[in-house]
Rosetta silent file (secondary structure, phi, psi, omega in degrees, C-alpha in Angstrom):
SEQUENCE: XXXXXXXXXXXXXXXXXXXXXXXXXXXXXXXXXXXXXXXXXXXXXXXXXXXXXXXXXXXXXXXXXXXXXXXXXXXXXXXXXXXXXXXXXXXXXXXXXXXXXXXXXXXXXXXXXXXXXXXXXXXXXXXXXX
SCORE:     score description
SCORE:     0.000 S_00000001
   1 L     0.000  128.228  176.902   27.858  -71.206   22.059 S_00000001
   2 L   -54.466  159.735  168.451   30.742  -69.700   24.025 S_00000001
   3 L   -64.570  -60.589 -166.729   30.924  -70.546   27.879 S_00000001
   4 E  -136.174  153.679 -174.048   31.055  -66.909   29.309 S_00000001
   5 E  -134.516  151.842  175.648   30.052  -63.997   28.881 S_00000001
   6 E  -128.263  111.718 -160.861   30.507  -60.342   29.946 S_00000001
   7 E   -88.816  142.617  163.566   27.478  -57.701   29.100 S_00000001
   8 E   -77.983  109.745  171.347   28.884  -53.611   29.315 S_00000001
   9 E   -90.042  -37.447  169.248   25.987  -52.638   31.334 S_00000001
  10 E   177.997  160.714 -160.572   27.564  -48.810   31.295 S_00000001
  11 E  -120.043  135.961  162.302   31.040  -46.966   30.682 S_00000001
  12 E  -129.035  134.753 -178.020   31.053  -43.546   32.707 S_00000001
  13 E   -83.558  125.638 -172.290   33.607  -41.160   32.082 S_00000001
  14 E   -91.371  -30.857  155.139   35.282  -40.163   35.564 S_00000001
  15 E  -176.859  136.673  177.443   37.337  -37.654   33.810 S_00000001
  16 L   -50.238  159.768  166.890   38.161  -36.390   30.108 S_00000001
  17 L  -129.031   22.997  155.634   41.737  -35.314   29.001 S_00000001
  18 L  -137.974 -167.381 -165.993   40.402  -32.785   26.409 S_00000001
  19 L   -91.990  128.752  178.608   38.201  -29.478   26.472 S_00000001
  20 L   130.641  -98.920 -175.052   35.121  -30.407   25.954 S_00000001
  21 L   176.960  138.400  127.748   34.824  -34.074   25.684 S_00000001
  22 E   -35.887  132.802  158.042   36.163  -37.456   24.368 S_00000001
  23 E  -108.464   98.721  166.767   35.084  -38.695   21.733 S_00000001
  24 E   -13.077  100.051  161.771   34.627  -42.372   22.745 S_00000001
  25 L  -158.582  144.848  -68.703   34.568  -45.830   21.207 S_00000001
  26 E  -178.980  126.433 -176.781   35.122  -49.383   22.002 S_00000001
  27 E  -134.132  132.851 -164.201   37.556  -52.381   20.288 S_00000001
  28 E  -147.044  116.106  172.621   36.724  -55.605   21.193 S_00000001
  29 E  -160.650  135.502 -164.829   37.787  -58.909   20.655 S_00000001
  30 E   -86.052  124.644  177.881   36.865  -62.538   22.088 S_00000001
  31 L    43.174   50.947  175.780   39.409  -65.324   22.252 S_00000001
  32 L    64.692   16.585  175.943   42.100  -63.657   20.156 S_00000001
  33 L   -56.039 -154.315  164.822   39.558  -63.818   17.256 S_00000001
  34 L   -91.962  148.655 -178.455   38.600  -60.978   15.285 S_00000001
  35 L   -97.656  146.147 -169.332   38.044  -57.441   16.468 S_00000001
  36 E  -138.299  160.551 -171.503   34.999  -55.415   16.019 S_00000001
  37 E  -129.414  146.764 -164.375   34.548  -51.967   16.827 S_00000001
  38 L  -133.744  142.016  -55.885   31.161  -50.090   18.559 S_00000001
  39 L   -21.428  139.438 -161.944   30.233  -48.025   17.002 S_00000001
  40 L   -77.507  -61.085 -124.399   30.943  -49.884   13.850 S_00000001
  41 L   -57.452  166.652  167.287   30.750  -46.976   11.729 S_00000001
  42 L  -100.386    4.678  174.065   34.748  -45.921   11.856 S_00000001
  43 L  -108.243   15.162  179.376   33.592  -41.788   11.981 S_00000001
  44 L  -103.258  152.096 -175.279   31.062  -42.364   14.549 S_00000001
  45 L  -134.461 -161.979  149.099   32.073  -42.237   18.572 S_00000001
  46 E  -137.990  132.684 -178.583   30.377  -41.560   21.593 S_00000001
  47 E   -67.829  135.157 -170.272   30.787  -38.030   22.963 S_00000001
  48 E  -146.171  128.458  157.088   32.084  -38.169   26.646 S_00000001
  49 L  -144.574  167.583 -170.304   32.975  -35.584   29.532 S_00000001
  50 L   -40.383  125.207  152.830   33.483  -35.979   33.133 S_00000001
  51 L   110.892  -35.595 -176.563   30.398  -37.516   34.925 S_00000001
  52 L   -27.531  134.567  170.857   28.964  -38.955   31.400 S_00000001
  53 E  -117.384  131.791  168.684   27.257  -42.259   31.065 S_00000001
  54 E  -105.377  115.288  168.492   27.259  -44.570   27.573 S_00000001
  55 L   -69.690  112.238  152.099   25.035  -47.634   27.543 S_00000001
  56 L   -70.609  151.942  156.792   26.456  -49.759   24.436 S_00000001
  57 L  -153.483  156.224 -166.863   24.184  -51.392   22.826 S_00000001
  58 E  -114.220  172.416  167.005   24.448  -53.442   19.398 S_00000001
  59 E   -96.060  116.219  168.905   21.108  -54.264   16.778 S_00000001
  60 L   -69.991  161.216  173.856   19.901  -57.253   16.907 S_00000001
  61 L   -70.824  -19.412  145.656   18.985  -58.719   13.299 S_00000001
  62 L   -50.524  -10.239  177.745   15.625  -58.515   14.310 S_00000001
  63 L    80.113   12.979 -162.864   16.448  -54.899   14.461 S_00000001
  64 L  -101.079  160.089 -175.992   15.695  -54.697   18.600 S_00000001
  65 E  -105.582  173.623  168.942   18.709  -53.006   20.365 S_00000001
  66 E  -164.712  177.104 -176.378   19.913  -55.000   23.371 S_00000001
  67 L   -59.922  147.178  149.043   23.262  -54.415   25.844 S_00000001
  68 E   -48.046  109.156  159.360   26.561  -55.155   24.336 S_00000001
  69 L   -97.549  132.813 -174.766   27.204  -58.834   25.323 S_00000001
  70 L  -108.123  142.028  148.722   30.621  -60.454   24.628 S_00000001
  71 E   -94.243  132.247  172.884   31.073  -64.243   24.439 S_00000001
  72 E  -162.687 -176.378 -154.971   34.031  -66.165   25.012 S_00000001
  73 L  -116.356  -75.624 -178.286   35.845  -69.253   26.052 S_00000001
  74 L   -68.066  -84.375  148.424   39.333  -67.800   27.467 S_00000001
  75 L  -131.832 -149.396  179.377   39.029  -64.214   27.363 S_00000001
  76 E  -166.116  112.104 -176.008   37.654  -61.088   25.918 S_00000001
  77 E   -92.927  114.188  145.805   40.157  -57.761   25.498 S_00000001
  78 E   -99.363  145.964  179.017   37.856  -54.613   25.589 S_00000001
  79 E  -151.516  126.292 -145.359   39.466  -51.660   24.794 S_00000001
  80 E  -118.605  110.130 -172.622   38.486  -48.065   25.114 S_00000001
  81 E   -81.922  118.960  141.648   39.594  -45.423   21.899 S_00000001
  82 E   -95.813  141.318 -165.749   39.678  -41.718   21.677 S_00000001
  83 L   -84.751  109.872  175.273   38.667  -40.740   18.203 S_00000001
  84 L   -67.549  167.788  175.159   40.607  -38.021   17.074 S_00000001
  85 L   -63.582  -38.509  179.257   39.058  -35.338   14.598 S_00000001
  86 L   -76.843  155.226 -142.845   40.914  -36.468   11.390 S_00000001
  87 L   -91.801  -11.782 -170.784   39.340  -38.873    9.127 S_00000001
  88 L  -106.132  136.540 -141.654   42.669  -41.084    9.824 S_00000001
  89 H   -96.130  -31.506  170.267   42.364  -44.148   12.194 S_00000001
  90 H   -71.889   -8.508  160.349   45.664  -44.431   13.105 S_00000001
  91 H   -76.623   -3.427 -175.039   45.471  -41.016   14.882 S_00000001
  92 L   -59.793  115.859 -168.318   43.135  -42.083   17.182 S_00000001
  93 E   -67.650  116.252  151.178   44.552  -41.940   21.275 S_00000001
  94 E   -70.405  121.066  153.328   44.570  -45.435   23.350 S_00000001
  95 E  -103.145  -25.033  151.027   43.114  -45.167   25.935 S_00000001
  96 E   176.672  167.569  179.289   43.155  -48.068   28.168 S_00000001
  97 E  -143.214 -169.801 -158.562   41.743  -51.925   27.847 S_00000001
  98 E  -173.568   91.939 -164.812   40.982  -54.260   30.402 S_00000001
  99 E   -84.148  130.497  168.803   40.994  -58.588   29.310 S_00000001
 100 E   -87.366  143.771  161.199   37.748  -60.190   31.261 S_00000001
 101 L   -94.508 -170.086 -173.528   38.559  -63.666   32.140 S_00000001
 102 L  -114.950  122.832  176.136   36.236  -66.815   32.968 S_00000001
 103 L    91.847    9.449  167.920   35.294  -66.373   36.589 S_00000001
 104 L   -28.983  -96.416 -169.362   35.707  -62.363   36.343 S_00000001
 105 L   153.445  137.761  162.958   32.921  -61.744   38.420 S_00000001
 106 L   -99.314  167.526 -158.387   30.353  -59.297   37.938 S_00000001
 107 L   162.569 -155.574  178.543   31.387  -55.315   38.899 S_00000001
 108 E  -133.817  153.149  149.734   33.279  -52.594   37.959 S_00000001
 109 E  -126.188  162.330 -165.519   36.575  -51.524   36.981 S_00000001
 110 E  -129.866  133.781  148.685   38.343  -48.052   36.443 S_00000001
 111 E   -68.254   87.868 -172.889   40.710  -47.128   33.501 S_00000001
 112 L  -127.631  158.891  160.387   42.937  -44.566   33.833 S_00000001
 113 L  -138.435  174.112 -173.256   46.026  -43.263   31.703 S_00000001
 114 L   -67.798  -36.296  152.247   48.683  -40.892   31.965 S_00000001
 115 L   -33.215    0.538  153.379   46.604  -38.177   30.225 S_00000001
 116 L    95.105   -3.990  164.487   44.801  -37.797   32.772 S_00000001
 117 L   -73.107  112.260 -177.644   41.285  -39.971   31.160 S_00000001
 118 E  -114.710  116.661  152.330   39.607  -42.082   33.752 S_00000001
 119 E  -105.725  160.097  170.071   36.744  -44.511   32.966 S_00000001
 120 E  -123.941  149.711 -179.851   34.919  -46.829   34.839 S_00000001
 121 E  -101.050  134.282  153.163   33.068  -50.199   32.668 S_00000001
 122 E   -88.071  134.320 -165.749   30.197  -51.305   34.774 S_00000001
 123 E  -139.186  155.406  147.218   29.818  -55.378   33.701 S_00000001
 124 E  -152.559  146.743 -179.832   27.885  -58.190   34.866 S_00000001
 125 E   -82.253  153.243  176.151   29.133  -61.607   34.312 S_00000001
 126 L  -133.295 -168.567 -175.973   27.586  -64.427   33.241 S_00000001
 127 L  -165.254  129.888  174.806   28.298  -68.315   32.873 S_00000001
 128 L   -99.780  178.198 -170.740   26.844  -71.222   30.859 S_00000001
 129 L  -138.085  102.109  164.478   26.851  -75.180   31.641 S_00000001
 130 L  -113.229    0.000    0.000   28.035  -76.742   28.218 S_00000001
């Protein structure tokens, strides 16, 4: 079991950079390990415009939903995607990431890029005794 952890309690978009609405999704990966992407599907997102809120949440194998929690030792790189409309993954817009550390804290932080997309991650941290 990893040491620490940081659960995405909610992502709210503070402001969009296209008409309409981002479409939204989340790259993730714990101690330079492998990256997994939420929503796993790779055509699924989450639609986002200014003032929106997205809970992640993953399926347990029990099939119960529960918050996205990350585990990790070092760190954990989240990173926040716009999906583009085409079917191809490498068009897809960065939009900003943000590496949690061990003793992060629990809180918030805001994303912004020069395109004018601002998110904020709402988190709360946690810590184990191993």
């Amino acid at each position: 079991m990893k040491k620490h952890s940081i659960t995405i309690d909610k992502i709210i978009c503070n402001s969009d950079s296209e008409i309409g609405y981002d479409e939204v999704y989340l790259k993730c990966q714990s101690d330079a390990g492998l990256t997994f992407r939420l929503p796993r599907n790779r055509y699924e997102s989450e639609s986002m415009s200014n003032g929106d809120t997205w809970v992640p949440m993953v399926t347990g194998a029990n099939g119960i939903k529960k918050p996205l929690t990350l585990y990790f030792y070092f760190e954990v790189l989240v990173t926040l995607w716009d999906k583009d409309e085409t079917r191809l993954p490498g068009n897809d817009t960065y939009l900003q990431s943000y590496d949690f550390r061990p003793g992060s804290g629990s809180g918030s932080v805001t994303l912004s890029n020069l395109n004018g997309q601002s998110y904020t991650i709402e988190y709360t941290y946690g810590k184990k005794n191993i």
